[in-house]
Backbone as a printed PyTorch tensor [residue, N CA C, xyz], in Angstrom:
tensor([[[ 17.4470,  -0.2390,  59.0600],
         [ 17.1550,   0.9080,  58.2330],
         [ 16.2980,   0.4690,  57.0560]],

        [[ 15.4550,   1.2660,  56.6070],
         [ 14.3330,   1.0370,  55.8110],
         [ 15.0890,   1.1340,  54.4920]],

        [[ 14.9180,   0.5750,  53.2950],
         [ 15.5870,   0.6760,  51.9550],
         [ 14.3590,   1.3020,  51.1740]],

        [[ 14.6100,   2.5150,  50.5070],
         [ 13.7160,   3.0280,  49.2960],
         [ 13.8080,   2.4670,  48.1090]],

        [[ 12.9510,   1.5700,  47.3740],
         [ 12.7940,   1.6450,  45.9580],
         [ 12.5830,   2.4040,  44.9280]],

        [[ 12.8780,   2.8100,  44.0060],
         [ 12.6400,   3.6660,  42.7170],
         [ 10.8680,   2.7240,  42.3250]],

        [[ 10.3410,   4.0730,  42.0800],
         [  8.7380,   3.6600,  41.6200],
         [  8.8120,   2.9180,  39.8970]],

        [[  8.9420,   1.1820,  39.6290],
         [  9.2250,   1.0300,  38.5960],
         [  8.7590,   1.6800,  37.3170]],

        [[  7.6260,   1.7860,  37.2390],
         [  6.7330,   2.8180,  36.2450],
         [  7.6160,   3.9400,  35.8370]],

        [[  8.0470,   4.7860,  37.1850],
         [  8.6090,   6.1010,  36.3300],
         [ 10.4060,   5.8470,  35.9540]],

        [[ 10.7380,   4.8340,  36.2890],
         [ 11.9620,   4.2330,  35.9870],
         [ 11.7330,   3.7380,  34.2630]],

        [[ 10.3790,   2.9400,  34.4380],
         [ 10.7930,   3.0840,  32.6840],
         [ 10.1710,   3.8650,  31.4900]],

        [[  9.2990,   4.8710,  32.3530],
         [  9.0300,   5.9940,  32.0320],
         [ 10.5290,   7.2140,  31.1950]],

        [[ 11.4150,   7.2100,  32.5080],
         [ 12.8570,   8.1710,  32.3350],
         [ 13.3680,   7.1770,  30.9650]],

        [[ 13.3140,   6.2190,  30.9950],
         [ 14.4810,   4.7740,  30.2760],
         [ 13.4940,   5.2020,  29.1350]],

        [[ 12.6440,   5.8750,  28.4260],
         [ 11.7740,   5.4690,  27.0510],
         [ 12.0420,   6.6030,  26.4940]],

        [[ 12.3880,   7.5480,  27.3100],
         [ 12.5290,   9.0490,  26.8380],
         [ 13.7930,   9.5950,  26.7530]],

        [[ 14.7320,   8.7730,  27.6720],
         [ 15.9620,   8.8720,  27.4970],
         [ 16.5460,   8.0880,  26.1750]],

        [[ 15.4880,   6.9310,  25.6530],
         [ 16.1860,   6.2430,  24.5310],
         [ 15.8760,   6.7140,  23.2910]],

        [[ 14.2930,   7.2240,  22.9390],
         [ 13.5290,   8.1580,  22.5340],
         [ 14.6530,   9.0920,  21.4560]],

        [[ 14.8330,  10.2450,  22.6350],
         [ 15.7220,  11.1610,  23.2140],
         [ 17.3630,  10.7210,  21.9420]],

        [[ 17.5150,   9.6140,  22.5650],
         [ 19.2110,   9.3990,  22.1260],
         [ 19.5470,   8.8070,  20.4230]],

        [[ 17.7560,   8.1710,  20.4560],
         [ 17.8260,   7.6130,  18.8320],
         [ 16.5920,   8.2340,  17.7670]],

        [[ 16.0790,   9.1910,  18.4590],
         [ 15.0900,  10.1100,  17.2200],
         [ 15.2690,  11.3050,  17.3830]],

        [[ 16.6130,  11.6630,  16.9150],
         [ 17.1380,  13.2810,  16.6740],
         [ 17.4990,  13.0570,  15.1480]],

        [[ 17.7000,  12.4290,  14.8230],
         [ 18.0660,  12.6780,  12.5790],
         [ 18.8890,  13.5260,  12.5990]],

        [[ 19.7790,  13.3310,  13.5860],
         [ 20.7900,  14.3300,  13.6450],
         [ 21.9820,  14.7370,  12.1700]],

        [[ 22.8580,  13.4830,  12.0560],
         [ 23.8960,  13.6120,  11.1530],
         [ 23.6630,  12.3650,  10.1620]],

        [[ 23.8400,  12.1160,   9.2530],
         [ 24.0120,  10.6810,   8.4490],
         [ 25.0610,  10.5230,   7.5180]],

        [[ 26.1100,   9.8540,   7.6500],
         [ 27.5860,   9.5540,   6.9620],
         [ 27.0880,   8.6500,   6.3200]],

        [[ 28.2130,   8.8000,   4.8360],
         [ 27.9250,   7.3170,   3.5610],
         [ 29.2820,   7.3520,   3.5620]],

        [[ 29.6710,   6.1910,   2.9640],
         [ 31.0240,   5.7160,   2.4230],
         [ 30.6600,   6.2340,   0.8360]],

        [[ 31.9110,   6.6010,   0.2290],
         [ 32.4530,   7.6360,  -1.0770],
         [ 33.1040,   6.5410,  -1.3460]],

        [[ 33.2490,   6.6060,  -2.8800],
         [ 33.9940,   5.4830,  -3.4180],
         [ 35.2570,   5.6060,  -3.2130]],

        [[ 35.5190,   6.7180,  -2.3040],
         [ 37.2720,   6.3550,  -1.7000],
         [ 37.1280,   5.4380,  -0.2820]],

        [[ 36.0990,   5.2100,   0.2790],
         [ 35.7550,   4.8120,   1.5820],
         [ 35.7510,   5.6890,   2.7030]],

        [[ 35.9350,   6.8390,   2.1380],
         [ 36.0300,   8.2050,   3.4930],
         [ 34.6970,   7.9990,   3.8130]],

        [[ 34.5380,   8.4520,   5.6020],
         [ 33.1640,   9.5080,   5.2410],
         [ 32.7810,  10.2350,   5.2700]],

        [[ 31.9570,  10.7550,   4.9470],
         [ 31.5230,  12.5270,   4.5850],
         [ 30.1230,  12.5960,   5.3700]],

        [[ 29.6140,  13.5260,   6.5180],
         [ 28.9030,  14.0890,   6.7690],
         [ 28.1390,  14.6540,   6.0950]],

        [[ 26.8720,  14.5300,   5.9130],
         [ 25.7360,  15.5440,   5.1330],
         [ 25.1840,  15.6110,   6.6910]],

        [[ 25.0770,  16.6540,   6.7510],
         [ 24.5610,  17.0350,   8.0330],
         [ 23.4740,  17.6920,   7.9680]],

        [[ 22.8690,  18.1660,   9.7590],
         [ 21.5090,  18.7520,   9.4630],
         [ 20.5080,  18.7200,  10.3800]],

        [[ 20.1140,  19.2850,  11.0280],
         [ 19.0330,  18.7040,  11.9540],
         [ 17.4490,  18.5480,  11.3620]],

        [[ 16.9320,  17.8020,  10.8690],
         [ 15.9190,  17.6140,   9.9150],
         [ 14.5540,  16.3430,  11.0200]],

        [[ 13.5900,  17.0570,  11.6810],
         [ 12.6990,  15.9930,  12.3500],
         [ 11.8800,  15.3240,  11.4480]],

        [[ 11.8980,  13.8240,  11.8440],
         [ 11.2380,  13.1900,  11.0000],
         [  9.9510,  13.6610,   9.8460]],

        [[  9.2570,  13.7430,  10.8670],
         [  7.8450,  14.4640,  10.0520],
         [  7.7030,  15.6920,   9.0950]],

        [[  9.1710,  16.2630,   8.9620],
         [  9.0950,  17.2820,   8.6700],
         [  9.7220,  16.8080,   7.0540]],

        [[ 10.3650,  16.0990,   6.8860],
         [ 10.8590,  15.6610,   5.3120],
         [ 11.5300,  16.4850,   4.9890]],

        [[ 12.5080,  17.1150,   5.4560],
         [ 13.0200,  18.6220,   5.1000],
         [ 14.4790,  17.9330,   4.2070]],

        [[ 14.7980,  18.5650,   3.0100],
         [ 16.0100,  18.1590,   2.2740],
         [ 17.2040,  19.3630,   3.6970]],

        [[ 18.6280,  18.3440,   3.7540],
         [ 19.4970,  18.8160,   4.3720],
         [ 20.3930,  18.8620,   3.2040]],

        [[ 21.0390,  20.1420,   2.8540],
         [ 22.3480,  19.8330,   1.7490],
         [ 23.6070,  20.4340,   2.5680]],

        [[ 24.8420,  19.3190,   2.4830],
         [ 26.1670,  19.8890,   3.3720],
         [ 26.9250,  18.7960,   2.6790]],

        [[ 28.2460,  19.2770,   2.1830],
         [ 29.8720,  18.6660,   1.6660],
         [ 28.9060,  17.7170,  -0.3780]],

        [[ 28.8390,  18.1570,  -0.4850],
         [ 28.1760,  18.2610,  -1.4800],
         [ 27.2490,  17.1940,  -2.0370]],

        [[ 26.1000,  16.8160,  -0.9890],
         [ 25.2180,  15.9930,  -0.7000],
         [ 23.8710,  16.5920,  -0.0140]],

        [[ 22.6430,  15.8010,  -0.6640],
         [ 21.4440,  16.1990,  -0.0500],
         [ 20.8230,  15.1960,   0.3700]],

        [[ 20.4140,  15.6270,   1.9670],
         [ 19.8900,  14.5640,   2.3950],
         [ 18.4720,  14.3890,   2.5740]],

        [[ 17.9060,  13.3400,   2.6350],
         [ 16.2190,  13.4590,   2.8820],
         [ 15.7430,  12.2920,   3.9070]],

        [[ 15.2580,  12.6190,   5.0030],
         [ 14.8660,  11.5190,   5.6210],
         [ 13.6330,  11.0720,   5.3090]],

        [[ 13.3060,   9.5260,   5.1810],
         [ 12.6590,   8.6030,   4.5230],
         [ 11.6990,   7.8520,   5.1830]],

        [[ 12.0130,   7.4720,   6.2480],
         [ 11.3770,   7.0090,   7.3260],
         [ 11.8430,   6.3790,   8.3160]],

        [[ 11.1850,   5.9340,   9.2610],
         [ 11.2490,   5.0720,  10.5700],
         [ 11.5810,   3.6140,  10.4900]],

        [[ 12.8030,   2.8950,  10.7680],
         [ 12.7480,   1.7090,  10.7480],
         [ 12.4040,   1.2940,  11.9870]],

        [[ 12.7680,  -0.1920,  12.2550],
         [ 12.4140,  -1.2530,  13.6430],
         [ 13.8830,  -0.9000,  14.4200]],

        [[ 14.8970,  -0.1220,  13.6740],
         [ 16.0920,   0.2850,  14.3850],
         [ 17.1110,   1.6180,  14.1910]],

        [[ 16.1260,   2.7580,  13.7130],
         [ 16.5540,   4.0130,  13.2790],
         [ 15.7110,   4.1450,  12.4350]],

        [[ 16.4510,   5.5380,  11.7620],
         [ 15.7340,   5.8840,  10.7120],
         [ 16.5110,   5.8690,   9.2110]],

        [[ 15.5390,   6.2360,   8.1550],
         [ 16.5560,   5.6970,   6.7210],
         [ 15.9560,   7.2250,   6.0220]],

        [[ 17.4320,   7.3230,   5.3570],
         [ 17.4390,   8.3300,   5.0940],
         [ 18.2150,   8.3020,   3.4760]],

        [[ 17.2880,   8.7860,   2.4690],
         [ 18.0190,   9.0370,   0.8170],
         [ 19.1560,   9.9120,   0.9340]],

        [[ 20.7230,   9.6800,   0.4890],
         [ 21.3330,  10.7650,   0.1110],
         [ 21.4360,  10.4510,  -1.4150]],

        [[ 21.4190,  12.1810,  -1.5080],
         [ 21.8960,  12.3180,  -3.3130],
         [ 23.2950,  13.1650,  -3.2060]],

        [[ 23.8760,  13.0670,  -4.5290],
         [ 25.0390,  14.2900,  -5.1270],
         [ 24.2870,  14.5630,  -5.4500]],

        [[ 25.0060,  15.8350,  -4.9560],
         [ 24.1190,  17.1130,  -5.6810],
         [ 25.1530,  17.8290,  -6.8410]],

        [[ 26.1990,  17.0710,  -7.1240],
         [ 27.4160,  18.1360,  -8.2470],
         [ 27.2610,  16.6460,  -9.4350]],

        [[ 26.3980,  16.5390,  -9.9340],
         [ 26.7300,  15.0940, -10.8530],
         [ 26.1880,  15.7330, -12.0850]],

        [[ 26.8380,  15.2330, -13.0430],
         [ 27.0360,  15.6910, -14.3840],
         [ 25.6430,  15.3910, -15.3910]],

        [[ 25.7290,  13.9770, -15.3180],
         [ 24.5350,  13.1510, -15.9800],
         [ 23.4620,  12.7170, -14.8290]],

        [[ 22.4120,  12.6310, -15.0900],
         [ 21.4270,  11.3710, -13.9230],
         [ 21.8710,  10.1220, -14.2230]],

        [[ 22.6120,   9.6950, -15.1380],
         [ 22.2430,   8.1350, -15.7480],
         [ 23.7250,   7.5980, -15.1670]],

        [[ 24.7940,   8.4570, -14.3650],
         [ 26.0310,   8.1170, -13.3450],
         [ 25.8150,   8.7740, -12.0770]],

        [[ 25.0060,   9.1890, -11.9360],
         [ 24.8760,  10.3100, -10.5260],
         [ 24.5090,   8.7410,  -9.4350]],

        [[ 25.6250,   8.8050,  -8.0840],
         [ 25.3480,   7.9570,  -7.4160],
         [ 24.3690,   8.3950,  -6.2260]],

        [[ 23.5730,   7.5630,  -5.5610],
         [ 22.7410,   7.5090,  -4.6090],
         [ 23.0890,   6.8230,  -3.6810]],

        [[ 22.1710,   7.1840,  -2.0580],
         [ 22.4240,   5.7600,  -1.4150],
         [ 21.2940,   6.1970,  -0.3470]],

        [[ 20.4810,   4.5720,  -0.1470],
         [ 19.6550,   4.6190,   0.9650],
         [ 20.2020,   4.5510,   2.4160]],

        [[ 20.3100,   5.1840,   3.1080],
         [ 21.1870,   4.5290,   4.7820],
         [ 20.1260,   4.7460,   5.6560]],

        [[ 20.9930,   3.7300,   7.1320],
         [ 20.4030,   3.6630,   8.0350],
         [ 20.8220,   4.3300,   9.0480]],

        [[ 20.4670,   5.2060,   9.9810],
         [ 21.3550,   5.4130,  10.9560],
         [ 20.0080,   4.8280,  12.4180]],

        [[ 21.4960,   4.0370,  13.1760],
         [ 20.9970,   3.6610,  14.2730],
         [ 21.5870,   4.0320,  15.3320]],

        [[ 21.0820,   3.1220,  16.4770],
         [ 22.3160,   3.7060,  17.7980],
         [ 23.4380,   3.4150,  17.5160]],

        [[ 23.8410,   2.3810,  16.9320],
         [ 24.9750,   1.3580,  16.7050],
         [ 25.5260,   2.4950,  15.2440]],

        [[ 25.1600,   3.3430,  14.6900],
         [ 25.4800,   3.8280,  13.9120],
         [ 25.3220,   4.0170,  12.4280]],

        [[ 25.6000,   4.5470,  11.1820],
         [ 25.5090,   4.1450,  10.0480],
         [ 25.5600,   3.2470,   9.2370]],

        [[ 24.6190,   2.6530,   8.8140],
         [ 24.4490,   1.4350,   7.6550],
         [ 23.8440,   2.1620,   6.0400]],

        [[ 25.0050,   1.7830,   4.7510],
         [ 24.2500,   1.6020,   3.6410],
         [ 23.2850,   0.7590,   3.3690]],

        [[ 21.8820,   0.7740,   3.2160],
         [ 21.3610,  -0.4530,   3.1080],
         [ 21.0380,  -0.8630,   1.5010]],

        [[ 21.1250,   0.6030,   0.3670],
         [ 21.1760,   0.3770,  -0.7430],
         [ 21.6180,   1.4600,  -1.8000]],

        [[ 22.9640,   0.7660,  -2.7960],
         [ 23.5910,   1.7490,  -3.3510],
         [ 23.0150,   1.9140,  -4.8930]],

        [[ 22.8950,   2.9920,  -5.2690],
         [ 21.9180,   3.1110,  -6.1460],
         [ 22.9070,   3.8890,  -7.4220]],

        [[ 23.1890,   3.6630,  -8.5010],
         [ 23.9480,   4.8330,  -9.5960],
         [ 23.0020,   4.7330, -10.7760]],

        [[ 22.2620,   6.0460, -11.1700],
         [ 21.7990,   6.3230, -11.9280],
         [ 20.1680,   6.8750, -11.9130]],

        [[ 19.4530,   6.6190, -12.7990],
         [ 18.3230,   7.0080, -12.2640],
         [ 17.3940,   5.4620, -11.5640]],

        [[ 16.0200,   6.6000, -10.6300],
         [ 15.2410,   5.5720,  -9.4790],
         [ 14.4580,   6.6820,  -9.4130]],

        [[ 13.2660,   5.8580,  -8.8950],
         [ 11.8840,   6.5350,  -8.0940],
         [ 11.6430,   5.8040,  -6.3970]],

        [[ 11.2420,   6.7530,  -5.7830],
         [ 10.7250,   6.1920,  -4.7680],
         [  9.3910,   5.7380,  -4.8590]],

        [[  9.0610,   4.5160,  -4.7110],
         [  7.4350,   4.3030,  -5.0210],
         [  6.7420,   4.0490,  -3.4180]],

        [[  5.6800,   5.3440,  -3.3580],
         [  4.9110,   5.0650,  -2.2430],
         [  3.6440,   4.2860,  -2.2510]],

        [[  3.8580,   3.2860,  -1.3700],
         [  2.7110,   2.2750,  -0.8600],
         [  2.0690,   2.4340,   0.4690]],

        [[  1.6990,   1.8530,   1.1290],
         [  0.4290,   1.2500,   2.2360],
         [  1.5580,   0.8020,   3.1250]],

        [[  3.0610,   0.5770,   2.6050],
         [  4.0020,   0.2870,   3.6000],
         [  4.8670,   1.4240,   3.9920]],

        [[  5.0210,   0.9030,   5.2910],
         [  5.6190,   2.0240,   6.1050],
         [  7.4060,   2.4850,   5.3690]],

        [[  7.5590,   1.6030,   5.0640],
         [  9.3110,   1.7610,   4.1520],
         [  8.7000,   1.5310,   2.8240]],

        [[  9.1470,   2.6390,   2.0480],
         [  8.8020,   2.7650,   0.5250],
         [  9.8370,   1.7460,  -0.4840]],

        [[  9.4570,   0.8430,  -1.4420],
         [ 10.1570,   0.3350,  -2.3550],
         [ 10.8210,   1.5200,  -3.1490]],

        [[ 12.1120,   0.7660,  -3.9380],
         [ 12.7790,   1.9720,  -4.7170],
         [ 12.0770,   1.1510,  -6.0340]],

        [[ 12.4450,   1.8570,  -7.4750],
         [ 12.6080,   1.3430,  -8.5830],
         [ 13.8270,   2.2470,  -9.6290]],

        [[ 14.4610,   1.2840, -10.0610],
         [ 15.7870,   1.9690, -10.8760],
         [ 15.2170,   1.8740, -12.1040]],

        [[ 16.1150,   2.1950, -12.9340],
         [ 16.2330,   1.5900, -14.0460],
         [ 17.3170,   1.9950, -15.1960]],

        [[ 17.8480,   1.4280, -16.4610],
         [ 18.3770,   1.4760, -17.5270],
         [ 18.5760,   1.3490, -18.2110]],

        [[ 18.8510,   2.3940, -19.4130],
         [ 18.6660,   2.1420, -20.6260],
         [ 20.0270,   0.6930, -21.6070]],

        [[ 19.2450,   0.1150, -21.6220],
         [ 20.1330,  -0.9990, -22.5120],
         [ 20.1020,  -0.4360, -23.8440]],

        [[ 19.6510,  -0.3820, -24.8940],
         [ 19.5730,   0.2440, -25.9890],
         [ 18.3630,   1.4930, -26.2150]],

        [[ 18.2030,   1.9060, -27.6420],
         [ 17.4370,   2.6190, -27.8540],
         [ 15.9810,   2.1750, -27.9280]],

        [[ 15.6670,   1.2410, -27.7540],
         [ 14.3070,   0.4880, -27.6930],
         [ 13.9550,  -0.6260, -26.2680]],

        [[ 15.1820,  -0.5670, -25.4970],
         [ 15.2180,  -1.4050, -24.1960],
         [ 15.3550,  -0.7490, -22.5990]],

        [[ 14.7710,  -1.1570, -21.8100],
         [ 14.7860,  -0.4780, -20.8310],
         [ 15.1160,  -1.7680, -19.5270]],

        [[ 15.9490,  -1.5100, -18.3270],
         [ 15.6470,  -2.5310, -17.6680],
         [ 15.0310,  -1.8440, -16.2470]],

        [[ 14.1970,  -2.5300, -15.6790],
         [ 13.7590,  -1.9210, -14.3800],
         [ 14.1140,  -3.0570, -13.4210]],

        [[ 14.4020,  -2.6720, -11.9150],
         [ 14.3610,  -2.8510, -11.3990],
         [ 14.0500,  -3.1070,  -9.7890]],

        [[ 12.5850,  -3.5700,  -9.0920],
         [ 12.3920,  -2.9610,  -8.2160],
         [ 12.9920,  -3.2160,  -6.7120]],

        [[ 13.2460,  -2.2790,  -5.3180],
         [ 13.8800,  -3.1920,  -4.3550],
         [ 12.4460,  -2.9560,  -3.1230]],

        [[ 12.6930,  -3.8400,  -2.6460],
         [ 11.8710,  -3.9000,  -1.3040],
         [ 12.4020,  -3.9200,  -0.0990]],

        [[ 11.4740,  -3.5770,   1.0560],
         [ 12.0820,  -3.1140,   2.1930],
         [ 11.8700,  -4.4810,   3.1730]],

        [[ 12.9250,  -5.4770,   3.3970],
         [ 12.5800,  -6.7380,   4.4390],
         [ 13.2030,  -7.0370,   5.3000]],

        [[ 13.2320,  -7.3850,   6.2700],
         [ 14.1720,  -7.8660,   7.3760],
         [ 15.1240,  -6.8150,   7.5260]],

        [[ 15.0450,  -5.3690,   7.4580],
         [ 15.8030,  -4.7820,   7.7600],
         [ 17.0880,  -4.2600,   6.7400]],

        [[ 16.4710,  -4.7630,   5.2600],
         [ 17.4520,  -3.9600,   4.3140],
         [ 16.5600,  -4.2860,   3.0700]],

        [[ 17.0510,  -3.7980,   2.1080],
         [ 16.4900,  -3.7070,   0.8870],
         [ 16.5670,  -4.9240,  -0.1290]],

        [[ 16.0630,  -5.2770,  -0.5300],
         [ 16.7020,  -6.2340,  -1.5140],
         [ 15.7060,  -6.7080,  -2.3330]],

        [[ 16.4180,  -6.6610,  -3.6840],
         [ 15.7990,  -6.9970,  -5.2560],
         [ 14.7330,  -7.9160,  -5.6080]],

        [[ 13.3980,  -7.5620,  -5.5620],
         [ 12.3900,  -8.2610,  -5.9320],
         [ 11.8920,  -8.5610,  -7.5580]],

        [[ 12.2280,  -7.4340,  -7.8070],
         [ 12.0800,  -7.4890,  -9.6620],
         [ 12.3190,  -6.8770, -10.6330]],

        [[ 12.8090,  -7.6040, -11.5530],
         [ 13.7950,  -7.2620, -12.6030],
         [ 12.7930,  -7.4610, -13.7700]],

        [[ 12.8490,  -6.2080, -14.3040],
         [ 12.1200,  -6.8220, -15.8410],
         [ 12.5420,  -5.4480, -16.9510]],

        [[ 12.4500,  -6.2220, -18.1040],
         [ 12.6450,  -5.3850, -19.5720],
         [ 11.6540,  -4.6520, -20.3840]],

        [[ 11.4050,  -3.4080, -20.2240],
         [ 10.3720,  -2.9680, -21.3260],
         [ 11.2300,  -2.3520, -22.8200]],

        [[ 10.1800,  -2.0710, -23.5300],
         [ 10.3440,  -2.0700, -24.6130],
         [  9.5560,  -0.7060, -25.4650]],

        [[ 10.3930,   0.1940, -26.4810],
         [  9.9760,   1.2800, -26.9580],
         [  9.8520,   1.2030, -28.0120]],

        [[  8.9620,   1.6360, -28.7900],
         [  8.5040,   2.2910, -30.0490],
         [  8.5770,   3.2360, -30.4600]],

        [[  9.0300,   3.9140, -31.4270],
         [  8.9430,   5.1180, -31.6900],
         [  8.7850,   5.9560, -30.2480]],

        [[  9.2370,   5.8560, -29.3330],
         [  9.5140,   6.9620, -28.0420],
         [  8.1640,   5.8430, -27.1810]],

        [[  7.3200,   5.4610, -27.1610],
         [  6.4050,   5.3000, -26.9460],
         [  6.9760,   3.5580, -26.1730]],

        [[  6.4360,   3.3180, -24.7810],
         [  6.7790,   2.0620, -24.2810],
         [  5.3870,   1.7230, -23.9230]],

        [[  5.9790,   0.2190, -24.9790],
         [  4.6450,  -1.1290, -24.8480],
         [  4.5580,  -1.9890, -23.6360]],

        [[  5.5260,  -1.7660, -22.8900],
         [  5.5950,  -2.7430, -22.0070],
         [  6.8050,  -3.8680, -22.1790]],

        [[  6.1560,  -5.4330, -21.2030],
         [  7.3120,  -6.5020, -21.5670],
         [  7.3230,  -6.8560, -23.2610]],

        [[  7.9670,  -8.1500, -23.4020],
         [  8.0020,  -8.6400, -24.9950],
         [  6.4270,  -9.0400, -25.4610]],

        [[  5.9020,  -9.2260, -24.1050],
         [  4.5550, -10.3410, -24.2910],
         [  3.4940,  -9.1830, -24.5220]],

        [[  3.8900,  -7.9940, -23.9290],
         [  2.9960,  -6.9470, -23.7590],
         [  3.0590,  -6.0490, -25.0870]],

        [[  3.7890,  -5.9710, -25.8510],
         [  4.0550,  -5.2610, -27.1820],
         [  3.3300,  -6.2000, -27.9790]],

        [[  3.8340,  -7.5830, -27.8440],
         [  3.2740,  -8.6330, -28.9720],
         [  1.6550,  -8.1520, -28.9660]],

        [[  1.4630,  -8.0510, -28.0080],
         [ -0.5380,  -7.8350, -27.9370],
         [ -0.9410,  -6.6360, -28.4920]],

        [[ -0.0490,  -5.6010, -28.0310],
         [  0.0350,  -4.2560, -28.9530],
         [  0.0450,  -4.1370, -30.5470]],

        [[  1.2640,  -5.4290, -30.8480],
         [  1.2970,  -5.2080, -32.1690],
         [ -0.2340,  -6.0330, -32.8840]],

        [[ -0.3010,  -7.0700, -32.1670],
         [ -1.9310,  -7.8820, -32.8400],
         [ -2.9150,  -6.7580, -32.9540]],

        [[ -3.2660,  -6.1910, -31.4950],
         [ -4.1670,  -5.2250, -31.6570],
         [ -4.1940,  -4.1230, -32.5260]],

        [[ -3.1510,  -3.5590, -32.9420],
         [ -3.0890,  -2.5370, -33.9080],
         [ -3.0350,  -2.6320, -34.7640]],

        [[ -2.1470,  -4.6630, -35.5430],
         [ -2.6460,  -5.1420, -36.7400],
         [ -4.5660,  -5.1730, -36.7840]],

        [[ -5.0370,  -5.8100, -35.6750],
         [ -6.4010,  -6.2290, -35.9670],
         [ -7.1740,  -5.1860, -36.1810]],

        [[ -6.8970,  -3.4470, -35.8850],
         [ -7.0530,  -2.4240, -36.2390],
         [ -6.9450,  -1.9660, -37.3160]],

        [[ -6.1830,  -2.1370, -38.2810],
         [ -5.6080,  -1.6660, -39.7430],
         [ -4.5420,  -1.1800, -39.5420]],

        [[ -3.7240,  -0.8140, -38.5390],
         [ -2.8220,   0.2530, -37.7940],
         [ -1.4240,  -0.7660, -38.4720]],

        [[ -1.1340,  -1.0710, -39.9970],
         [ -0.2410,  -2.5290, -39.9700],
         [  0.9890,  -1.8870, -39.8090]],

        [[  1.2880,  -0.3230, -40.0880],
         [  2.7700,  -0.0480, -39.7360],
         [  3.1580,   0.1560, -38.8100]],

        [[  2.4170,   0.5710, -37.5370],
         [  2.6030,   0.6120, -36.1310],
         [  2.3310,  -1.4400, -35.7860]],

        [[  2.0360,  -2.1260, -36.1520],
         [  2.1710,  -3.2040, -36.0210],
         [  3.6470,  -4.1100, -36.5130]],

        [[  3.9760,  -3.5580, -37.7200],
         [  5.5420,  -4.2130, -38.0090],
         [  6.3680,  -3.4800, -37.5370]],

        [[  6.2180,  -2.5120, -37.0920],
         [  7.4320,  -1.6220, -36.1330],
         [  7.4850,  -2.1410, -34.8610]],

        [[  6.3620,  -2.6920, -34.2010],
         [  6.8220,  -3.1020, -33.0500],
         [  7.0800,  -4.3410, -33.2980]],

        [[  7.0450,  -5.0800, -34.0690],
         [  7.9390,  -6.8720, -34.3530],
         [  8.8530,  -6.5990, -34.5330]],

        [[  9.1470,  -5.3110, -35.6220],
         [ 10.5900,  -5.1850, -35.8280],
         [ 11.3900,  -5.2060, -34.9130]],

        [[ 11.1130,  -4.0080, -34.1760],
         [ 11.9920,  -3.4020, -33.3530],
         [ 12.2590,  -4.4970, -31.7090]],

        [[ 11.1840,  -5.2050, -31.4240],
         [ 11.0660,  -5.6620, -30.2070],
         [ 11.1320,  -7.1930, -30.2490]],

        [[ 10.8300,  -7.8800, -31.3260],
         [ 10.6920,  -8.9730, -31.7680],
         [ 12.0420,  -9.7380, -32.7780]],

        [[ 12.3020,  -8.9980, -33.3170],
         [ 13.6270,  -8.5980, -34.2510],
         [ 13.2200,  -9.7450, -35.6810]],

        [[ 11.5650,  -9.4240, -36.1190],
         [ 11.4720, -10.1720, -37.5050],
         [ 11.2750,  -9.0320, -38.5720]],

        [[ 11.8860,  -9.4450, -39.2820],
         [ 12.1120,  -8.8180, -40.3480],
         [ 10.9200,  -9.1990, -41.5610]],

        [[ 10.2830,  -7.7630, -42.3160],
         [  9.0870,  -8.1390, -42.6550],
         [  9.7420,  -8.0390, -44.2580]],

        [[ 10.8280,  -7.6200, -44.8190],
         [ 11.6850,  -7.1630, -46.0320],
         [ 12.0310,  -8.2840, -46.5070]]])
């Protein structure tokens, strides 16, 4: 008796669309709550479409395409302040939900030339200090590339310590000398009294 083969082509033709199919629906995405429950923000949201999903009192936004799902921002949406309101970047794959970065307070998404967007946080240390922090997208999770401190003036930010110092020369070498001892003062901590 003669044996039929399956035509390999459309065998992995069915197998690309069936996997396709099983891992690019953006169907549901669960986070762990600082009780460790998890909570569904649900939603049917297609990639391309960027559509915010809000369900159990969370909004979700899908973010993009990884090498093993897709990543998706959730926010609270019931938070009092921005500067405690928690965040979180996740992954959902076949294998299921991954946090890949937990975020409390305020952040920007910064878009680049890369296909996974860096975050940047940041916080206020005092009334003249700021810390930023940026994360990057590598090997499949996020993680902290740079940390740095700016610095305010009268509402107004000079930048790092090195970057005010040039501010304050330049605005001394200007005549500008009280906007020049305000930023030593304040950023430098010399006292001109």
């Amino acid at each position: 008796m003669k044996r039929v083969w399956p035509n390999p082509f459309l065998v992995a033709v069915l197998a690309a669309v069936v996997t396709l199919g099983w891992t690019g629906n953006d169907e549901a995405v669960s986070l762990p709550t600082l009780d460790s429950e998890l909570v569904s923000g649900a939603g049917n949201c297609a990639g391309s479409e960027r559509c915010p999903v809000v369900a159990d009192n969370v909004l979700t936004h899908w973010i993009s395409r990884t090498n093993s799902g897709n990543l998706f921002l959730v926010l609270q949406t019931d938070c009092q302040s921005a500067e405690r309101c928690p965040s979180w970047f996740v992954e959902r794959t076949a294998r299921g939900t991954a946090t890949r970065l937990n975020i409390e307070g305020q952040f920007r998404v910064l878009n680049s030339s890369k296909p996974i967007p860096d975050v940047q946080t940041w916080r206020t240390l005092s009334d003249s200090e700021t810390e930023y922090t940026r994360y990057t997208w590598t090997a499949g999770a996020y993680i902290k590339a740079e940390t740095r401190t700016a610095y305010r003036v009268d509402g107004v930010e000079c930048g790092s310590a090195l970057e005010c110092y040039q501010t304050a020369n330049k605005a001394h070498a200007e005549r500008n000398t009280g906007r020049a001892l305000k930023i030593w003062e304040k950023v430098h901590k010399v006292s001109w009294i």
